[in-house]
N, C-alpha and C positions, 0 to 999 in steps of 0.2 A: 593503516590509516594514511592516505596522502591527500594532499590538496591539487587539484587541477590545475591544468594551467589553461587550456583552451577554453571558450564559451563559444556556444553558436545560438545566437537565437533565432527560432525559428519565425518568417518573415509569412504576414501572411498583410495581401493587399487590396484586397477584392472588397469593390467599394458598387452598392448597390443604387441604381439611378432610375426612379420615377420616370417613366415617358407618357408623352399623351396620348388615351387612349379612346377608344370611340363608345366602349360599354363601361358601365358604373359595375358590372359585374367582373372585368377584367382589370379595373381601378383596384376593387375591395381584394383579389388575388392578387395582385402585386403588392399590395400592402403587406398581404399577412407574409410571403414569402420575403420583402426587407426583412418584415420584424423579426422572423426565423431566423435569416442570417444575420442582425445587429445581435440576437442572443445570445447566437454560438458564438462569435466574435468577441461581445462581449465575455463570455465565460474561458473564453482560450487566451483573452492576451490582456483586457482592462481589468476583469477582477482580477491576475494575478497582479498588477501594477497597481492596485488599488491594498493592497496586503487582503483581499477577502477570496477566499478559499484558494489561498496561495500553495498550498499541498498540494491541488487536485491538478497535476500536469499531463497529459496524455504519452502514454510509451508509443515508441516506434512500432508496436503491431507487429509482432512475427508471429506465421503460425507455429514455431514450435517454441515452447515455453521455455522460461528465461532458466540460464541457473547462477545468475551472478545477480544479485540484487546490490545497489548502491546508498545508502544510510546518509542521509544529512544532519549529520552531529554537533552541536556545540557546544563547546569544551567552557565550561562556567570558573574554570581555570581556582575551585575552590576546593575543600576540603569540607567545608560544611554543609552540613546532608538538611539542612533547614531552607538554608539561600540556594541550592541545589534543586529542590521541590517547590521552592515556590517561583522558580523560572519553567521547570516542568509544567505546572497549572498554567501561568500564563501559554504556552504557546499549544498548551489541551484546547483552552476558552476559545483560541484560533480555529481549532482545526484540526493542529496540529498531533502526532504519536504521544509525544510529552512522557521518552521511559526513558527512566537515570539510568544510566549504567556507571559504574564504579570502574577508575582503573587510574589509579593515584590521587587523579581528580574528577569530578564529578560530571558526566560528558550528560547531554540532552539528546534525546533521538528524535529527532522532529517527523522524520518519514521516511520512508525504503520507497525505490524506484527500480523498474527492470530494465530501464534504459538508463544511460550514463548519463546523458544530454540533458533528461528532464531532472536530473539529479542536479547536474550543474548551472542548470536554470534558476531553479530556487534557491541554489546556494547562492545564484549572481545578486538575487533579487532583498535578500534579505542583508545584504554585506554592509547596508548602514545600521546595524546596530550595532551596541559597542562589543556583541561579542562575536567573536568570528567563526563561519561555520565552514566545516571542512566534510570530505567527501570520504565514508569509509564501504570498501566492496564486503558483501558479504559471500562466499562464494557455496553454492549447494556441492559437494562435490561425493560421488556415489561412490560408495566403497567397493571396495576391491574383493569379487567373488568368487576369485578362482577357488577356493577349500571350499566353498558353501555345495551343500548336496543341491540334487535339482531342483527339488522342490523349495527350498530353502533359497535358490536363485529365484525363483517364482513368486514364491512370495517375498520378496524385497525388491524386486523389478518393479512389481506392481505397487509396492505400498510408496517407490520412490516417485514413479509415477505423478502417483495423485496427490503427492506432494506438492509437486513440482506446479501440478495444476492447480494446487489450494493455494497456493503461495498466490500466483499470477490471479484468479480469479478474486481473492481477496482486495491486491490491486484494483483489480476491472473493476468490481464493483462501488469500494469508496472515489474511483474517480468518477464513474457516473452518477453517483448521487449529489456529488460538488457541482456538476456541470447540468441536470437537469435532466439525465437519460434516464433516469431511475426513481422510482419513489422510495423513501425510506420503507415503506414496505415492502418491497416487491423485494428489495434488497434483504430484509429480515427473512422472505422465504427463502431467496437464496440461500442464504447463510444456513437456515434449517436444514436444509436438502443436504450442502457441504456435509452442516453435522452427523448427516443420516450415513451418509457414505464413508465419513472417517468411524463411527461406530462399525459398521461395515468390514473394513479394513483391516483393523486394531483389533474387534475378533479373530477373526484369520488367523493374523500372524501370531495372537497369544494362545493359542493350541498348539502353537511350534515351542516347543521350551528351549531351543538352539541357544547357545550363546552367541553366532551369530549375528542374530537378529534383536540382539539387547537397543544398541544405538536407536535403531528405528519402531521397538515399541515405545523407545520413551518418548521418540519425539510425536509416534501419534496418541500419544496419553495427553503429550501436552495442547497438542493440536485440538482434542477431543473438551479439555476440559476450556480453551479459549473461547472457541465456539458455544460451548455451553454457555458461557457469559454473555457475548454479544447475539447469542440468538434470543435470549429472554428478552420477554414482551416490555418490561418496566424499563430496560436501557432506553427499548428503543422508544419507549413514550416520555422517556425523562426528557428535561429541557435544560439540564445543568451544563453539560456538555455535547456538540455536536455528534451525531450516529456516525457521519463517516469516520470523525476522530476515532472513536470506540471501535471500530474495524480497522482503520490502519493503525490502532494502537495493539491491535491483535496479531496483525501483520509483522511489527515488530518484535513483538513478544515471539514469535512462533521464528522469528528468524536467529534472531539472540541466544534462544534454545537450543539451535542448531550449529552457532557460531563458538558455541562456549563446548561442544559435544567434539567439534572438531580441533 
């Protein structure tokens, strides 16, 4: 776990200006195209500065998937697992991951990020509160194949894979649902499909009874059984707490798994 020391915030200046024009029909198309860019605008830089869906930051966009995720955590610097969870609930009602983890003292995991920068952003942006959040990497890192037989390489190739792509697409999608690109449903089918293809997977590999491949059935048992939760219909109709929360709260869960394995 370290704390940053650089921020960069990303500068966006593009400011849209009404002209006059000779049809009422090229008047009502310039309007709608402001309104399009005041939205995104608004959703990329005012509701983060407004604390409303301050989670949903956009990654850098590579096409090949991440395998270092960045964890924004704050440390409740207690021992008691009461005042511990009810800082968790608050920054759930946000948005936020809101998962305790245990390691002396009672850390909060607010969100994972596949980029550092948008990690260090919401860590910039929340630093007036009293408690202070810091920046922990989580790193995917594939293990070592050399003794595994061929097939045994094959099926852990693949199952790391689509890991790697459940990870990042878990992202993609609670950030487009914060921002507008996605409707909470469209997003619940995703997430389905995810599930169909980690069932997929997880068979495979559990016809291998390699020891092996222990590590990576567990972590698509766990993967298997997260998705199960957030693809149910009643999450996603509840209104207690936000859908994207409940996916990048899965997001964490799924990387925690992974971090506690290694």
């Amino acid at each position: 776990m370290y704390l940053m020391a650089n921020f960069n915030l990303k500068n966006y200046n593009e400011v849209c200006v009404l002209k006059p024009v000779k049809s009422r029909a090229w008047l009502g198309i310039s309007f709608v195209i402001c309104f399009l860019v005041f939205t995104f605008l608004f959703s990329l830089i005012l509701s983060p500065l407004l604390g409303l869906n301050y989670l949903g930051v956009l990654s850098n966009g590579t096409e090949t998937y991440a395998t270092s995720f960045y964890a924004v955590v704050i440390n409740t610097n207690s021992t008691d697992s009461d005042y511990a969870t009810e800082q968790a609930q608050a920054y759930r009602v946000r948005g936020g991951a809101g998962v305790l983890w245990e390691n002396e003292t009672y850390y909060v995991i607010l969100s994972a990020y596949p980029s550092e920068d948008d990690a260090e952003t919401v860590k910039e942006q929340i630093t007036t509160t009293s408690l202070t959040p810091e920046i922990m990497e989580i790193s995917i890192n594939k293990t070592d194949t050399a003794s595994f037989t061929t097939e045994e390489k094959e099926l852990y190739n693949k199952s790391f894979e689509f890991l790697l792509s459940t990870l990042n697409s878990l992202y993609e999608i609670s950030y487009k649902i914060d921002t507008g690109l996605m409707t909470e449903l469209n997003a619940n089918l995703q997430i389905k499909n995810l599930l169909l293809d980690t069932s997929y997977y997880y068979q495979q590999i559990l016809a291998n009874e390699s020891d092996n491949l222990e590590d990576i059935k567990t972590i698509l048992a766990s993967t298997n059984s997260l998705l199960e939760y957030v693809a149910d219909e009643e999450v996603l109709t509840s209104t207690a707490l936000p859908y994207s929360g409940d996916i990048r709260r899965v997001l964490v869960r799924l990387l925690f798994v992974i971090y506690e394995l290694e």
